[in-house]
Structure formats: structure tokens, C-alpha cells
C-alpha positions as CSV (number, residue, x, y, z in Angstrom):
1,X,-14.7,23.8,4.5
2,X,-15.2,22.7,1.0
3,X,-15.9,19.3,-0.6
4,X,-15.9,16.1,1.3
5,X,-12.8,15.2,-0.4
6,X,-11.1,18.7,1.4
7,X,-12.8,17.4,4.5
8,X,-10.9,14.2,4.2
9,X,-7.9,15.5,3.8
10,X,-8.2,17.8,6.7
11,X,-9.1,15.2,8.9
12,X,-6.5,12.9,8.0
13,X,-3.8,15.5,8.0
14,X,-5.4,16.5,11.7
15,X,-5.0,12.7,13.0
16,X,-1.3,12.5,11.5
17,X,-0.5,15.8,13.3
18,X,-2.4,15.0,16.7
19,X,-1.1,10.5,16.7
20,X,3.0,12.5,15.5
21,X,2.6,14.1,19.3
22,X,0.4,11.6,20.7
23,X,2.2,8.8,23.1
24,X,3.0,5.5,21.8
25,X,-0.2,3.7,22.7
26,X,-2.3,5.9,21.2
27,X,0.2,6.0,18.1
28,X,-0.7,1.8,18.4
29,X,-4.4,2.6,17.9
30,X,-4.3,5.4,15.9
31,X,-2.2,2.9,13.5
32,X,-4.8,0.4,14.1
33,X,-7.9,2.1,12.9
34,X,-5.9,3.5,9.8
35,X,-5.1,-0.1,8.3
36,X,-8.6,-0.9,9.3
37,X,-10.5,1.6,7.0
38,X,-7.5,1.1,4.7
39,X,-8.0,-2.7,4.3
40,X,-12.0,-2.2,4.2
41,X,-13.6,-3.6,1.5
42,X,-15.2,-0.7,0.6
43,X,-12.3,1.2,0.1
44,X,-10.7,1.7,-3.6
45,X,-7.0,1.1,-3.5
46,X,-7.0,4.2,-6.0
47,X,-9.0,6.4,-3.5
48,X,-8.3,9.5,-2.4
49,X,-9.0,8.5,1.0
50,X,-6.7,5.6,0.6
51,X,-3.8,7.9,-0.7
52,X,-4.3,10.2,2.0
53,X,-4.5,7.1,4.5
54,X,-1.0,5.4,2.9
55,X,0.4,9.5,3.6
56,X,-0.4,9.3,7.1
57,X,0.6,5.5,7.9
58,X,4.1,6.7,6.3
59,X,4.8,9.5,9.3
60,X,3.2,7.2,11.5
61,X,5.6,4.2,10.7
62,X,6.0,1.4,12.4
63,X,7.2,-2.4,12.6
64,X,3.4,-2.9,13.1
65,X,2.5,-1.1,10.1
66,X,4.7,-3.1,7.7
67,X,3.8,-6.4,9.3
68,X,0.2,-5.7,8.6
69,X,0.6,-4.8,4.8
70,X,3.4,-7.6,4.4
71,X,0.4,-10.1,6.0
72,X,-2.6,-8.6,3.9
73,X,-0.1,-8.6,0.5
74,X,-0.2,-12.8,1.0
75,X,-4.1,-12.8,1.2
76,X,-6.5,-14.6,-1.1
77,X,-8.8,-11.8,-1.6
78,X,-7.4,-10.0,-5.1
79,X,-8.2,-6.5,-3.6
80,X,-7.3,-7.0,0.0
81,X,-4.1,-8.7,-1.8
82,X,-3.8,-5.4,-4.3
83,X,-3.6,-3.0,-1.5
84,X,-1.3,-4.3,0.8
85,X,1.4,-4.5,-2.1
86,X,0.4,-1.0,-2.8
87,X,0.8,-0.1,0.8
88,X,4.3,-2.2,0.7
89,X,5.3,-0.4,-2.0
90,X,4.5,3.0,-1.0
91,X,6.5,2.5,2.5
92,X,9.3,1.3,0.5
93,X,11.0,4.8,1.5
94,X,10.0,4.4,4.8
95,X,12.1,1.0,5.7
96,X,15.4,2.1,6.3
97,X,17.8,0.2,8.5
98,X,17.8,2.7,11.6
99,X,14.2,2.3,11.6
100,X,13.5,-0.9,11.6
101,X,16.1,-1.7,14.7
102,X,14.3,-2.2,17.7
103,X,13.8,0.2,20.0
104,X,16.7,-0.2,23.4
């Protein structure tokens, strides 16, 4: 493998493939960790490891996914705030009415 930036993206494309076959649950917590290194402060909303993050959360979508980025876009910290419009934005494509019914 090449550059840690290849490595990323490998790995990230690896847990999108394995959570896609994975049972809900593990979907859940695969989800989970995602938003969690996504919302870290540490992390650049321009980051290539936050692109490839937003990629992922968009095949993994969920009602839990938008109700964490719709929670973090209200929050007082201007870069926590920053990246959950971003991430709001960027599922924009994602929210389409078949989708967000419940499951029967």
C-alpha cells in the first residue's frame, strides 16, 4: 500500500463494504464510530478522511445518521456546527421519501 492517505481510503472503503453486508446492529455501530471520528475535534471538515467518512455514512444511511448531523448542525461549537451542515448537505441526495419511511 502506498501513502497513508491510500491507506485511508482503503480502510474506509473496506468498513463500507464489510457494515453494506453486515447485520443491522453492527450497521448501528459501525454508524456510531463513523460520526464519532467525523465529529472529532481533530478532524478538518475539509479532510480527506472526512470526505471519505461523509462517502461511507451516505451507503450506510440511516434515520440515525441524519438525526445526528441535524443535532450537531444546532451546536455552539463553530466547527462541530460547520460539519454537521456539511454532513446535512452532503446527504441531501440521500433523503428521499422511500427512505426515510419506517421500516414495517
Amino acid at each position: 500500500m502506498g501513502s497513508s492517505g491510500e491507506t485511508l481510503s482503503w480502510a474506509l472503503r473496506v468498513i463500507g463494504d464489510l457494515a453494506g453486508a453486515a447485520g443491522e446492529g453492527l450497521k448501528e455501530r459501525i454508524r456510531t464510530d463513523l460520526l464519532e471520528l467525523y465529529f472529532d475535534d481533530g478532524a478538518r471538515v475539509d479532510g480527506e478522511a472526512s470526505r471519505m467518512i461523509v462517502q461511507v455514512l451516505k451507503g450506510l444511511f440511516s434515520r440515525s445518521i441524519l438525526a445526528k448531523a441535524k443535532s450537531e448542525a444546532k451546536e455552539k461549537s463553530p466547527s462541530v456546527r460547520l460539519k454537521g451542515v456539511w454532513l446535512l448537505h452532503e446527504l441531501r441526495g440521500c433523503m428521499s421519501p422511500e427512505k426515510l419511511q419506517p421500516k414495517t
